[in-house]
ZATOR-814700 format. One record per residue: residue number from 0; residue in three letters; x, y, z of N, C-alpha, C, O in turn. Coordinates in steps of 0.02 Angstrom, whole numbers, plus 50000, padded with zeros to 5 digits. Each point is the difference from the previous one (the first is absolute). Layout:
BEGIN
[NUM; ALA; [X; Y; Z]; [X; Y; Z]; [X; Y; Z]; [X; Y; Z]]
...
This chain:
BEGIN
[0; UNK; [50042; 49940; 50000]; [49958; 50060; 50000]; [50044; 50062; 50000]; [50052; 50001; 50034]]
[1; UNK; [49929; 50053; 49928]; [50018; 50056; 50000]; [50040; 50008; 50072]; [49992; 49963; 50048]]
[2; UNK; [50054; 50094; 49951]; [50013; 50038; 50074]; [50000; 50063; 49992]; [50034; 50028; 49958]]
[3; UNK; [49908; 50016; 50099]; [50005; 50045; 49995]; [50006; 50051; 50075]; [49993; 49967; 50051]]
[4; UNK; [50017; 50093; 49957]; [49997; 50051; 50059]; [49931; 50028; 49992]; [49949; 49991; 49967]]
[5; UNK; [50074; 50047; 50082]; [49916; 50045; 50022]; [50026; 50049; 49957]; [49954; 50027; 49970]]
[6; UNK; [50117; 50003; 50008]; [50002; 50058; 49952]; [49988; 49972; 49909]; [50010; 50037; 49952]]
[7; UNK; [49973; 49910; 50044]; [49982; 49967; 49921]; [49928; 50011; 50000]; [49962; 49951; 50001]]
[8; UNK; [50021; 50096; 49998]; [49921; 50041; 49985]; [49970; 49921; 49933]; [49968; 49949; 50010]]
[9; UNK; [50067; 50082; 49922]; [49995; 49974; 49937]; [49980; 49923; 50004]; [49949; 49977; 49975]]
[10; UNK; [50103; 49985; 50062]; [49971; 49937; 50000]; [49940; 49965; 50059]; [49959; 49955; 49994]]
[11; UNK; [50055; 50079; 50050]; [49936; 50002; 50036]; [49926; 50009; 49954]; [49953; 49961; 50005]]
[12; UNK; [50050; 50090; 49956]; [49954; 50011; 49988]; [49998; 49949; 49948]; [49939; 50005; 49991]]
[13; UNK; [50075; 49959; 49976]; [49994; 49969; 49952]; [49992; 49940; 50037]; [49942; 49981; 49988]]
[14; UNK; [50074; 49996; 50033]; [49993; 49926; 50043]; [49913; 50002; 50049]; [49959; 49954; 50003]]
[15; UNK; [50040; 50107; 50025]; [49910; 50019; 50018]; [49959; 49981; 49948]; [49965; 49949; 50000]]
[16; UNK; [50040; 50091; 49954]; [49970; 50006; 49928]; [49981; 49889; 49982]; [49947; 49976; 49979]]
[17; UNK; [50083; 50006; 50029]; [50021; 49928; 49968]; [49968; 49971; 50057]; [49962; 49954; 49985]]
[18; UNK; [50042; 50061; 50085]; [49969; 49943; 50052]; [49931; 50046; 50016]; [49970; 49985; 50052]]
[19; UNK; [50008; 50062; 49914]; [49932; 50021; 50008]; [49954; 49988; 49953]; [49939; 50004; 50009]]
[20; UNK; [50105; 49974; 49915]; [49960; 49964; 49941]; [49984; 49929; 50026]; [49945; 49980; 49982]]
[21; UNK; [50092; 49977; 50060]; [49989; 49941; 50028]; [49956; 50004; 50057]; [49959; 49956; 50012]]
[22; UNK; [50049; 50098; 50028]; [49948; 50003; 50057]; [49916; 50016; 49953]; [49949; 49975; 50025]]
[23; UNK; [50047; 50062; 49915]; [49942; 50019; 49990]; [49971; 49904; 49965]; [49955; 49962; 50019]]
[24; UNK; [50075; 50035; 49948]; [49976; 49937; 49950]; [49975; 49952; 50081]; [49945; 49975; 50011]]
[25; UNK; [50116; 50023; 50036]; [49979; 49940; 50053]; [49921; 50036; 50011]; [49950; 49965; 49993]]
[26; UNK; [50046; 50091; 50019]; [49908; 50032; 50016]; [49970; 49970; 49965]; [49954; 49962; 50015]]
[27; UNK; [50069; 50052; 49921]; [49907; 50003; 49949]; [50005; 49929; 49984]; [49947; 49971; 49988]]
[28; UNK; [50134; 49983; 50009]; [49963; 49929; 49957]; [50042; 49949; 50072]; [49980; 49943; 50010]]
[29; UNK; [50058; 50075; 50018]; [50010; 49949; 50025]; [50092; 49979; 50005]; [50029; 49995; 49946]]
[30; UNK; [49998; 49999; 50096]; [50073; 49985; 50011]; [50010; 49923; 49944]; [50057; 49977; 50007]]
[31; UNK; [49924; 50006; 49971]; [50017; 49936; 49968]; [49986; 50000; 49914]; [50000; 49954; 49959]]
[32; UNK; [49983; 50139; 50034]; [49989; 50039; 49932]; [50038; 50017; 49988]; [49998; 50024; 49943]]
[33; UNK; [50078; 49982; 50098]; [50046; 50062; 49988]; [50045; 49953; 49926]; [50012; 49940; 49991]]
[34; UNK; [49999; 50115; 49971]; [50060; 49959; 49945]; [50019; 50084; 49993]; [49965; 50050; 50004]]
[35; UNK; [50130; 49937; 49981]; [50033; 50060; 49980]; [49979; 50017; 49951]; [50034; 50050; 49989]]
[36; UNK; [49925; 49943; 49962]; [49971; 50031; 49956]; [49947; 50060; 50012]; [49992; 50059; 49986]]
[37; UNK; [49975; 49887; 50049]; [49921; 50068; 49999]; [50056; 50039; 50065]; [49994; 50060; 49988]]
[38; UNK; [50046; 49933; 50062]; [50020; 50041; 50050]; [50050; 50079; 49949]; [50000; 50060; 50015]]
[39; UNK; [50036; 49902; 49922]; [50031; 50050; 49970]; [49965; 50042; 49969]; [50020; 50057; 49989]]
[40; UNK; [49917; 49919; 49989]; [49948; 50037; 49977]; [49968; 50067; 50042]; [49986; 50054; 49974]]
[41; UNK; [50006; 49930; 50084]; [49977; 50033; 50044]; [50036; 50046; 49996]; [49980; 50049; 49968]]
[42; UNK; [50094; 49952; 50066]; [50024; 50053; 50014]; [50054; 50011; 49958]; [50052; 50019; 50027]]
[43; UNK; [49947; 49973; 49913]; [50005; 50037; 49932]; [50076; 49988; 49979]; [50032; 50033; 49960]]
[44; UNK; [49987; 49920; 50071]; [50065; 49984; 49997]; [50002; 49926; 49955]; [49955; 49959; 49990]]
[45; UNK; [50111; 50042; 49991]; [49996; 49913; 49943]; [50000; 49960; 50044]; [50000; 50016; 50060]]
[46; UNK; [50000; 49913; 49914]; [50000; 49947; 50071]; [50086; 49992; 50009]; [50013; 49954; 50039]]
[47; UNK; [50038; 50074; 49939]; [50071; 49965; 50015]; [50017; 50032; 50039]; [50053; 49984; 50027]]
[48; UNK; [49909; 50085; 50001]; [50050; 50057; 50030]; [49970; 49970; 50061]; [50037; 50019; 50045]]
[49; UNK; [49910; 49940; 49985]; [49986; 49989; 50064]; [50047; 49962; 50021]; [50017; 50011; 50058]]
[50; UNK; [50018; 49938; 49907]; [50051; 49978; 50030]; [50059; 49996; 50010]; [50035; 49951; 50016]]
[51; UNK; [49989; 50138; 49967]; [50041; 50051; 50019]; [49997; 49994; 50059]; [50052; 49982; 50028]]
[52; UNK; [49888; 50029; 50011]; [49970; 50028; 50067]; [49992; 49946; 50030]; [50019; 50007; 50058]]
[53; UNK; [49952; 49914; 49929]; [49995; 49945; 50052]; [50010; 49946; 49948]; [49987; 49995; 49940]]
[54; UNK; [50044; 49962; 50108]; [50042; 49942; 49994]; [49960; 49952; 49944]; [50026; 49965; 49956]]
[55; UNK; [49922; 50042; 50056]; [49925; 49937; 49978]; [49935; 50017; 49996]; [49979; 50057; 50011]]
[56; UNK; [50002; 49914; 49980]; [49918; 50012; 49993]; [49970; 49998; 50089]; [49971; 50048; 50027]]
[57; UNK; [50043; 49894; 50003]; [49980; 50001; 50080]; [50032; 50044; 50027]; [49968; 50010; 50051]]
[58; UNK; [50071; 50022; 49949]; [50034; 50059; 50038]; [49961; 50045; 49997]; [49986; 50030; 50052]]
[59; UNK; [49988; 49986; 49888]; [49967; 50059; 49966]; [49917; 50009; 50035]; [49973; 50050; 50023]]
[60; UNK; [49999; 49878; 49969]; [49960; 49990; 50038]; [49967; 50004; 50055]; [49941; 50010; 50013]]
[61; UNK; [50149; 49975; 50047]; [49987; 49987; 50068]; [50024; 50058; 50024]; [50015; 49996; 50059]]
[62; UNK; [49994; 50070; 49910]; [50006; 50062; 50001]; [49904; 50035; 50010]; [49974; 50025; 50050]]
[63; UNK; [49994; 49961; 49879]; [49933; 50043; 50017]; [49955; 49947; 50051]; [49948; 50015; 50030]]
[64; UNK; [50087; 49920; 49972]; [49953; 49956; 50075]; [50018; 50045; 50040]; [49962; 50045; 50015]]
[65; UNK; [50090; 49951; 50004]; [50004; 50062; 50061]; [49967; 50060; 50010]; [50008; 50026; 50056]]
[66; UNK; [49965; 49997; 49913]; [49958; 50054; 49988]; [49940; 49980; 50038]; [49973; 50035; 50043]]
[67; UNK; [50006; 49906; 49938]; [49969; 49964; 50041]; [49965; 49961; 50083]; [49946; 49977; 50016]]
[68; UNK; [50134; 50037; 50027]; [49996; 49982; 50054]; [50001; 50067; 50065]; [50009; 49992; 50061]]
[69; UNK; [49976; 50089; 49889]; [49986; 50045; 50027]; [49955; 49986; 50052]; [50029; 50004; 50054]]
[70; UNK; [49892; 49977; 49955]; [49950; 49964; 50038]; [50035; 49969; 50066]; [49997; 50022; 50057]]
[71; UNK; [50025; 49941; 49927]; [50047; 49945; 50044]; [50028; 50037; 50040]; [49971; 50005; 50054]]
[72; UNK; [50093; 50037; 49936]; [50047; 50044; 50007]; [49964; 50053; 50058]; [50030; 50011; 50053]]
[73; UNK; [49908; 50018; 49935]; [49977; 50053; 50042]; [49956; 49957; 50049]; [49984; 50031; 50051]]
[74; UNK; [49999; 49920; 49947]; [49942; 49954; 50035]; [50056; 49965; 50062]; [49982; 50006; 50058]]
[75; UNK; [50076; 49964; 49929]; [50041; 49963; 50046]; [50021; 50042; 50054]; [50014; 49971; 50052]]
[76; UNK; [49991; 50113; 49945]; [50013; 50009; 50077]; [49939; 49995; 50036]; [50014; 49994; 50060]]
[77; UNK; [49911; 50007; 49927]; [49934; 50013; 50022]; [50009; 49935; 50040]; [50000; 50002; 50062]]
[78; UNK; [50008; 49940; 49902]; [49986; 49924; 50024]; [50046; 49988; 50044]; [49980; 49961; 50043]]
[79; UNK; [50094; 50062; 49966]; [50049; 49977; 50059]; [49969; 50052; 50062]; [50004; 49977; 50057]]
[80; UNK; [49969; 50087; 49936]; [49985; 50030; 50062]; [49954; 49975; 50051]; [49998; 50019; 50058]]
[81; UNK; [49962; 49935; 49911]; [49964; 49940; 50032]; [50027; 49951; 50030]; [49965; 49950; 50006]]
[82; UNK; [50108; 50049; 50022]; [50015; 49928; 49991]; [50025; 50009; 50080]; [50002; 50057; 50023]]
[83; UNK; [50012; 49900; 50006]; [50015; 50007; 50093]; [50057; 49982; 50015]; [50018; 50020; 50055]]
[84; UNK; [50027; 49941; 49909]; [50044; 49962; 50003]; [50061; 49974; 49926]; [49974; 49978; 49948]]
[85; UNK; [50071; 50025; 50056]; [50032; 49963; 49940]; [49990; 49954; 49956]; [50014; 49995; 49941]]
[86; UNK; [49954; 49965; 50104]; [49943; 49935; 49965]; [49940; 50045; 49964]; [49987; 50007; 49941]]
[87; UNK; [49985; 50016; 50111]; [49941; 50001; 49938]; [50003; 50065; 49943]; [49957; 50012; 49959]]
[88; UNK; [50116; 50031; 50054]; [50001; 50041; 49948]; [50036; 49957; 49942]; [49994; 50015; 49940]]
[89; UNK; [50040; 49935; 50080]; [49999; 49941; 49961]; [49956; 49978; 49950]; [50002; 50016; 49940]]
[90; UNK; [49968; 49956; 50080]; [49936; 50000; 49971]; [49956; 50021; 49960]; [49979; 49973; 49949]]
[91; UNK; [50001; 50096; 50084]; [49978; 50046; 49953]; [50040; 50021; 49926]; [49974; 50005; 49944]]
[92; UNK; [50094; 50006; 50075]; [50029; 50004; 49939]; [49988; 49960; 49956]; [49996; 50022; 49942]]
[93; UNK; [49992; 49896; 50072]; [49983; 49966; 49954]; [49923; 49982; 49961]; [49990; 49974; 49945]]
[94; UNK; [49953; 50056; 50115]; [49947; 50027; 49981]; [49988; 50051; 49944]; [49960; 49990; 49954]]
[95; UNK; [50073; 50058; 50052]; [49996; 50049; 49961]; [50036; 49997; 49953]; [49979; 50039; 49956]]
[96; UNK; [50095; 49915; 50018]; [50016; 49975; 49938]; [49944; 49966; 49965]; [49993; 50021; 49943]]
[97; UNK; [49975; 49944; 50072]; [49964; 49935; 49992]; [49938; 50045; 49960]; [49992; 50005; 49939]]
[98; UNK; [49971; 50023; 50110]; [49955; 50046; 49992]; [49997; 50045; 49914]; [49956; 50000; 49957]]
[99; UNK; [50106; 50033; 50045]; [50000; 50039; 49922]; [50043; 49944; 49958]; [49990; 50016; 49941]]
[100; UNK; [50040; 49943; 50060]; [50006; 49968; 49973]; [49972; 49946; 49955]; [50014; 49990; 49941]]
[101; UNK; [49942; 49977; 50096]; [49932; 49962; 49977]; [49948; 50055; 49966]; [49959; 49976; 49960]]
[102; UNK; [50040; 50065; 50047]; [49963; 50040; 49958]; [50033; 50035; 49925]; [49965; 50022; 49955]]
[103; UNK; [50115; 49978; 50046]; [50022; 49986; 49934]; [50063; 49953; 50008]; [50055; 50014; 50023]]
[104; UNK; [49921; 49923; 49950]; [50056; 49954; 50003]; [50037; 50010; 49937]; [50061; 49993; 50009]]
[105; UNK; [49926; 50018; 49943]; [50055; 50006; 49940]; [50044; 50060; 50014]; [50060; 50008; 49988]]
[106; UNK; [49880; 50047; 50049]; [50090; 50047; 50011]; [50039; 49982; 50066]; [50038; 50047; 50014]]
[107; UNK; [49965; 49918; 50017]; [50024; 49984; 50053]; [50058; 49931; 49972]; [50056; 49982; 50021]]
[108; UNK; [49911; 49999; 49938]; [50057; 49940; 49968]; [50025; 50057; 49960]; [50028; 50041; 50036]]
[109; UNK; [49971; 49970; 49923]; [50046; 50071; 49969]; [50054; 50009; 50033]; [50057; 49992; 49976]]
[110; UNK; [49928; 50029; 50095]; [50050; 50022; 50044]; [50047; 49958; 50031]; [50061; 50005; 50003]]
[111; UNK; [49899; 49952; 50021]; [50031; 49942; 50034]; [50017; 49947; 50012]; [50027; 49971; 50047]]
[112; UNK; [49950; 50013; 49891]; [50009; 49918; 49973]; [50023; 49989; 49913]; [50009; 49950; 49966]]
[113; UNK; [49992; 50109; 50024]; [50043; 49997; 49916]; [50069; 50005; 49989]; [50040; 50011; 50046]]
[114; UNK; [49972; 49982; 49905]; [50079; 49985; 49989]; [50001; 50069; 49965]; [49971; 50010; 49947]]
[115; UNK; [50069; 50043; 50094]; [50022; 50076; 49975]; [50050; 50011; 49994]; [50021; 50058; 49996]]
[116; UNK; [50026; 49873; 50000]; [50067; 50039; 49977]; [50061; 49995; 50057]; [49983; 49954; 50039]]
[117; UNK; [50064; 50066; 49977]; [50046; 49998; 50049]; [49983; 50072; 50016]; [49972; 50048; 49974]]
[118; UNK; [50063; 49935; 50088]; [49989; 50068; 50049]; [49937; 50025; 50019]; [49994; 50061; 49999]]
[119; UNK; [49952; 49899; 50021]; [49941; 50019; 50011]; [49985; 50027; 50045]; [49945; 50027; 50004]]
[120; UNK; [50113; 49976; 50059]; [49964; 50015; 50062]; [50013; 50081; 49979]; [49964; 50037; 50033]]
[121; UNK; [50082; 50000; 49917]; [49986; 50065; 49994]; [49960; 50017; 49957]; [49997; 50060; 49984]]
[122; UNK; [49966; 49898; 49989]; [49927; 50046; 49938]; [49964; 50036; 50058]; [49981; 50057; 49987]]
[123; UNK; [50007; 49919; 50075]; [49925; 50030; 50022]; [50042; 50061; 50026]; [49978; 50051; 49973]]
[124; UNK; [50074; 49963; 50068]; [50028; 50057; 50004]; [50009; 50050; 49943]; [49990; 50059; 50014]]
[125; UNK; [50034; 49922; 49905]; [49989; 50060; 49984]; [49913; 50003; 49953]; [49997; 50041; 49954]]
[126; UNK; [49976; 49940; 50052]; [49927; 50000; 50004]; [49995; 50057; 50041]; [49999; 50055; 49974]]
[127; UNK; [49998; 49938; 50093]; [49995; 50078; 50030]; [50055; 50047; 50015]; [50008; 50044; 50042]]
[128; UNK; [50022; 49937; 49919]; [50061; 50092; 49978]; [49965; 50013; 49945]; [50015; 50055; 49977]]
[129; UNK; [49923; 49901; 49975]; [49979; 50055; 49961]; [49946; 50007; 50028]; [49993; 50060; 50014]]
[130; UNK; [49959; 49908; 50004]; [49937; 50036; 50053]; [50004; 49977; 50074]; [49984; 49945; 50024]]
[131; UNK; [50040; 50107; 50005]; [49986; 50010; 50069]; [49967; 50023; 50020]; [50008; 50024; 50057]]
[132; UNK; [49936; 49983; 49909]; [49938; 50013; 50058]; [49972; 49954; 50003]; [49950; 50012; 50034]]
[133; UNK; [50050; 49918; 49943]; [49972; 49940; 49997]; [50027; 49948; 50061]; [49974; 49948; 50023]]
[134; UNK; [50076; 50081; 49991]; [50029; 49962; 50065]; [49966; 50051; 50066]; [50007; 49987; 50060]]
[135; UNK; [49958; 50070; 49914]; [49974; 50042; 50061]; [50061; 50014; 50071]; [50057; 50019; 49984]]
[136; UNK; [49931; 49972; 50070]; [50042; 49995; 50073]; [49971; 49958; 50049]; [49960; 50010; 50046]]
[137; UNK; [50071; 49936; 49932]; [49976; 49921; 50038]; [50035; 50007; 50060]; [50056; 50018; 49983]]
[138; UNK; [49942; 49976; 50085]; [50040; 49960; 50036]; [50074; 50002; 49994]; [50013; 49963; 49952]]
[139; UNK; [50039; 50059; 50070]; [50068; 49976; 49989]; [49996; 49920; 49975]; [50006; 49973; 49945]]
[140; UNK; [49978; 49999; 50136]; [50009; 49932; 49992]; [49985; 49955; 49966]; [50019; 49942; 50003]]
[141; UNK; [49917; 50104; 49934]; [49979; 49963; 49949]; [50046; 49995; 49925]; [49999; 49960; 49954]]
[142; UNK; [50038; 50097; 50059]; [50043; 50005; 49935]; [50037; 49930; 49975]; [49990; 49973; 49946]]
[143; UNK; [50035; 50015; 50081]; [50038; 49960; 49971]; [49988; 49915; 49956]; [50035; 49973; 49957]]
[144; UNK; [49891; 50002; 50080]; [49957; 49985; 49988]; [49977; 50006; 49922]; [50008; 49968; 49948]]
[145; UNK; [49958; 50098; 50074]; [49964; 50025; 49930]; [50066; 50034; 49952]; [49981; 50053; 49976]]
[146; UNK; [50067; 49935; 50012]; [50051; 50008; 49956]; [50034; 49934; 49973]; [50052; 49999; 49968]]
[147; UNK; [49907; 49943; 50052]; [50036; 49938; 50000]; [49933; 49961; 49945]; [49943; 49984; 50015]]
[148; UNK; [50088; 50010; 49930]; [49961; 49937; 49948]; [50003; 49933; 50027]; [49946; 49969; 50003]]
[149; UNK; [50096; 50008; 50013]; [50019; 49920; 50001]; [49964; 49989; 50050]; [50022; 50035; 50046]]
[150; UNK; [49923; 49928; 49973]; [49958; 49983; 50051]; [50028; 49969; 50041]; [49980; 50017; 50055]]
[151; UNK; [50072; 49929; 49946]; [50034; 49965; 50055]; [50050; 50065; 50059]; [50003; 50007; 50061]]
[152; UNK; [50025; 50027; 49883]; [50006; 50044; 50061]; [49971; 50079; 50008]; [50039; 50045; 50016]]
[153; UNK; [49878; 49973; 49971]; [49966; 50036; 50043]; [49980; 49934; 50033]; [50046; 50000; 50041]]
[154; UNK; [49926; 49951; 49972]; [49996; 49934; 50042]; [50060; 50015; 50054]; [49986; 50029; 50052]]
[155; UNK; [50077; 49952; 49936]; [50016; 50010; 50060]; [50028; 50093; 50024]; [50036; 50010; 50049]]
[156; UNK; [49951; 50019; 49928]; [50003; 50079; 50037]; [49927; 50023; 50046]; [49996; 50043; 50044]]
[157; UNK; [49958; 49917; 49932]; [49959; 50001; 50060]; [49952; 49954; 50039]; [49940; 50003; 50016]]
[158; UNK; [50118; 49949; 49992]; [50008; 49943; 50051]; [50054; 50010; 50032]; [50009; 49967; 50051]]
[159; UNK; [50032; 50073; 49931]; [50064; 50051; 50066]; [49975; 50006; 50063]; [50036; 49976; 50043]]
[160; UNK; [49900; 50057; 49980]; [49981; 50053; 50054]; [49965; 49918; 50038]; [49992; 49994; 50061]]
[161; UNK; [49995; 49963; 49900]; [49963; 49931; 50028]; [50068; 49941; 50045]; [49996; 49954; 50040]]
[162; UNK; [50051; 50075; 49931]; [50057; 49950; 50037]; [50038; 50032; 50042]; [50027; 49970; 50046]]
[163; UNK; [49979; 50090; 49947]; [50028; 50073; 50061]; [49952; 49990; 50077]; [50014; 50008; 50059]]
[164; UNK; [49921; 49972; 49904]; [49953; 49995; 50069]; [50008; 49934; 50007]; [49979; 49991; 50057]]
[165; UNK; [50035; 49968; 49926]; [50024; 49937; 50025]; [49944; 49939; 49992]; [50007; 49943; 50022]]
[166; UNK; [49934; 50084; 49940]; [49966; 49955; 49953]; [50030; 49945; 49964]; [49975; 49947; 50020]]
[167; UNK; [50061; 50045; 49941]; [50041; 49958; 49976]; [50074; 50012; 49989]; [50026; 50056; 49997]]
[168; UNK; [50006; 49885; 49997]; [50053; 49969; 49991]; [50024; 50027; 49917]; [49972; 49979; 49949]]
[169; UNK; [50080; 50067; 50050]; [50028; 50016; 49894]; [49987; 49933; 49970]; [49955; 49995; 49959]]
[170; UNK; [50075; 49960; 50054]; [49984; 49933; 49971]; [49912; 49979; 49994]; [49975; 49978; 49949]]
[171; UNK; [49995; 50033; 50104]; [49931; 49997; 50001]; [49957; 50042; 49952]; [49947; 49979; 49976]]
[172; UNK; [50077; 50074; 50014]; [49967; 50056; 49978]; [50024; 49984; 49952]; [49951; 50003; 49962]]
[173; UNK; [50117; 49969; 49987]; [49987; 49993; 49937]; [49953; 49964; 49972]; [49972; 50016; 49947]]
[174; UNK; [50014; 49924; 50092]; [49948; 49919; 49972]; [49949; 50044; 50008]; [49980; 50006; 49942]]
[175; UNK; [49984; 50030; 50095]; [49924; 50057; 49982]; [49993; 50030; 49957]; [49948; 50000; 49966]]
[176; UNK; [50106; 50038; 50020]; [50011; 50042; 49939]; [50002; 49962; 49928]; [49960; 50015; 49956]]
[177; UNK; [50094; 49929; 50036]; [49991; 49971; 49943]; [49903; 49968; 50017]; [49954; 50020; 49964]]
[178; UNK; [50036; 49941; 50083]; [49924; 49977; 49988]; [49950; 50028; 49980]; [49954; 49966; 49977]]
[179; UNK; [50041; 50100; 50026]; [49959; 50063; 50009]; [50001; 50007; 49938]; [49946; 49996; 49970]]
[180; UNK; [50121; 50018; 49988]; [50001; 50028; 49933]; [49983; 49957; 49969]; [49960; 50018; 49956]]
[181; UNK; [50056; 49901; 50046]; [49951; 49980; 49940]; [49970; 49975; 50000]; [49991; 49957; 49957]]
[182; UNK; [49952; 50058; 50123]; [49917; 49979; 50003]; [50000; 50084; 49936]; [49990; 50008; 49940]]
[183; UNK; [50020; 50020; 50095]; [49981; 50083; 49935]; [50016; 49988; 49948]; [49957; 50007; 49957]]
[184; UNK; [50093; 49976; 50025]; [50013; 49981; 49915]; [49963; 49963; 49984]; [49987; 50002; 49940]]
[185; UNK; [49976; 49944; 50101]; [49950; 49958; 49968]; [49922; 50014; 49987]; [49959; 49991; 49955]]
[186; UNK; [50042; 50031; 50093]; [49922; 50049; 49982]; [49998; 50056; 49956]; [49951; 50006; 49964]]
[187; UNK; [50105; 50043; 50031]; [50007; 50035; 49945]; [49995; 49982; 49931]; [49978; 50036; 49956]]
[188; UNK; [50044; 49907; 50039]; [50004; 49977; 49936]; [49915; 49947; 49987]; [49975; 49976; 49949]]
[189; UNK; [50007; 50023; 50113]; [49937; 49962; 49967]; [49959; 50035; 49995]; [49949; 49973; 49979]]
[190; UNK; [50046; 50118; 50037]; [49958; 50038; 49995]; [50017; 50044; 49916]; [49967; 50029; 49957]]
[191; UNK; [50106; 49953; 50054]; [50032; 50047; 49903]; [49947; 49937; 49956]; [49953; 50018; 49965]]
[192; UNK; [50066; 49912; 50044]; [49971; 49964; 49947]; [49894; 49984; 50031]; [49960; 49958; 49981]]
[193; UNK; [50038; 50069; 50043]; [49935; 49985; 50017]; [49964; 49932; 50006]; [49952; 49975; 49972]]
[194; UNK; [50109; 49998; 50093]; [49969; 49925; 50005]; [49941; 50000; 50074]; [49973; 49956; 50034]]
[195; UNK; [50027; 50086; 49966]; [49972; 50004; 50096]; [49949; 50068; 49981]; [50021; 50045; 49963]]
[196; UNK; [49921; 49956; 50063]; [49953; 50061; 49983]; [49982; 50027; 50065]; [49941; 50012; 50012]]
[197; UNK; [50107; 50000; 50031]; [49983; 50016; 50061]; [50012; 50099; 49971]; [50032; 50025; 49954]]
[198; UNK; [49928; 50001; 50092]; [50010; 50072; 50033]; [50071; 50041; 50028]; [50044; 49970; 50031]]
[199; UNK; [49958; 50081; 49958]; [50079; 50018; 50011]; [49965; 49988; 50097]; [50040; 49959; 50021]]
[200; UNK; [49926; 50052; 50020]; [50003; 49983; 50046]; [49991; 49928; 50031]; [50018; 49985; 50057]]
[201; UNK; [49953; 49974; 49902]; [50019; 49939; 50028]; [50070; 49979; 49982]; [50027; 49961; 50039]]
[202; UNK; [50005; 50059; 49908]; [50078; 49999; 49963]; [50043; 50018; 50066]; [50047; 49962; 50015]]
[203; UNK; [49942; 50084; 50018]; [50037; 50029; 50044]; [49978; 49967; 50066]; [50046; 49995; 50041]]
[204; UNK; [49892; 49980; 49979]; [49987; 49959; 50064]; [50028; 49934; 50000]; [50021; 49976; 50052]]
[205; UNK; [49981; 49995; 49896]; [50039; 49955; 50006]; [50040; 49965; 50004]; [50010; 49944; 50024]]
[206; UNK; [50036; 50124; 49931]; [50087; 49998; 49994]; [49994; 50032; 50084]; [50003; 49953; 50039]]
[207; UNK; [49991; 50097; 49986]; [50010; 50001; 50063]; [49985; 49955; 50046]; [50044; 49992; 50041]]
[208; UNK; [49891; 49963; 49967]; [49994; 49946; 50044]; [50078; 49951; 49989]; [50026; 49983; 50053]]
[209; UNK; [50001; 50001; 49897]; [50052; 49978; 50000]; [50071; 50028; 50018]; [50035; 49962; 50032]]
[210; UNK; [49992; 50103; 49951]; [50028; 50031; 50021]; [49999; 49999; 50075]; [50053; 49975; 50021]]
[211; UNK; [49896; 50046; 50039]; [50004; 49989; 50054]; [49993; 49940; 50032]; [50023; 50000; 50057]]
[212; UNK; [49952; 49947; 49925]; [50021; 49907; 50036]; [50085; 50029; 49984]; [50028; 50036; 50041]]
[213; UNK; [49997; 49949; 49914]; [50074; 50006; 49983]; [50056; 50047; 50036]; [50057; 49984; 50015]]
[214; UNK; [49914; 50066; 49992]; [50013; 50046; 50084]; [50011; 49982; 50051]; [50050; 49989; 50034]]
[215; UNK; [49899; 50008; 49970]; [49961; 49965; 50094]; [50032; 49936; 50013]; [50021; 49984; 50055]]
[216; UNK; [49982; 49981; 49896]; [50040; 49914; 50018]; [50066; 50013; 49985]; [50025; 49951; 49973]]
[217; UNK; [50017; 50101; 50033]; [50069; 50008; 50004]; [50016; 50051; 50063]; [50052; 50009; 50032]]
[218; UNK; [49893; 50017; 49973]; [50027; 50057; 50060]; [50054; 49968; 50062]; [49971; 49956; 50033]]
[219; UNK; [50095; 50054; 49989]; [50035; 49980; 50045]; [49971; 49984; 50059]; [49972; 50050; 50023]]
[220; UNK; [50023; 49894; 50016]; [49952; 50005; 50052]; [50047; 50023; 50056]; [49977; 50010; 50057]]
């Protein structure tokens, strides 16, 4: 992918231009419509010069998904201020992934389950060096988190504050973390191919009923 500063006005703007032709098409037809064609069309550019600017076609992609997890992004400090304890802000975090996620699973695989290329854990960082107001002012403690693509480790950056309190064992807390992610990868994907006709809230009651047995039967006694 391109490299650019906050003083490269020019390619900023041209790289917006290109992940806002992909953000509009994901609106009107759908994330699984996008082709560099109709996207060069849009924003008036040929299709070779986009990949001047990103590596691939999924890069390009998992750029206007992100555009996407704005919702998410402003909703996750609301849901941890509820929470009493490390555990259950635990929790909630994974509530509230679950939550906007199941309600768009193709952009959430976009993000987090596609193949974008090397160096992924910095797409979502400069994602917001070009819109930062989309990252809003989360939490310190949420940053790092929400700057992190690779789900295994936002998984373990906030299961940190769960083994500090002495909830589990690092070794313990990895076997949750890997279990966790691919009960979610598995329901995600049966909701992308539409094998299961459940409700984004039964989607989410259920993956959570599992999520917490899987908790609760590891907690250190």
């Amino acid at each position: 992918m391109i490299e650019f500063t906050r003083r490269d006005l020019k390619k900023k703007k041209i790289m917006k231009t290109f992940i806002n032709a992909v953000s509009k098409i994901i609106n009107e037809e759908g994330i699984e419509r996008v082709t560099i064609r109709k996207v060069a069309k849009i924003a008036g550019y040929n299709s070779a010069t986009i990949y001047n600017y990103f590596d691939n076609y999924n890069q390009l992609v998992f750029f206007a998904a992100t555009h996407f997890l704005s919702d998410y992004v402003q909703a996750l400090p609301k849901y941890i201020k509820k929470s009493k304890d490390t555990l259950e802000q635990f929790l909630l975090i994974w509530e509230c992934f679950c939550k906007y996620s199941f309600e768009k699973p193709q952009i959430y695989y976009a993000i987090f389950a596609d193949d974008i290329g090397d160096r992924s854990e910095d797409l979502i960082k400069k994602y917001y060096q070009l819109f930062p107001e989309e990252l809003g002012d989360p939490p310190q403690e949420l940053i790092p988190m929400l700057l992190e693509t690779r789900l295994s480790k936002r998984c373990s950056i906030h299961i940190q504050p769960c083994i500090e309190s002495g909830y589990f064992t690092a070794s313990k807390a990895y076997e949750i973390d890997e279990t966790i992610r691919l009960i979610y990868h598995g329901m995600l994907s049966l909701l992308i191919n539409k094998r299961v006709e459940y409700t984004n809230e039964e989607a989410v009651n259920k993956i959570m009923k599992h999520i917490r047995r899987i908790v609760y039967n590891n907690i250190e006694k």
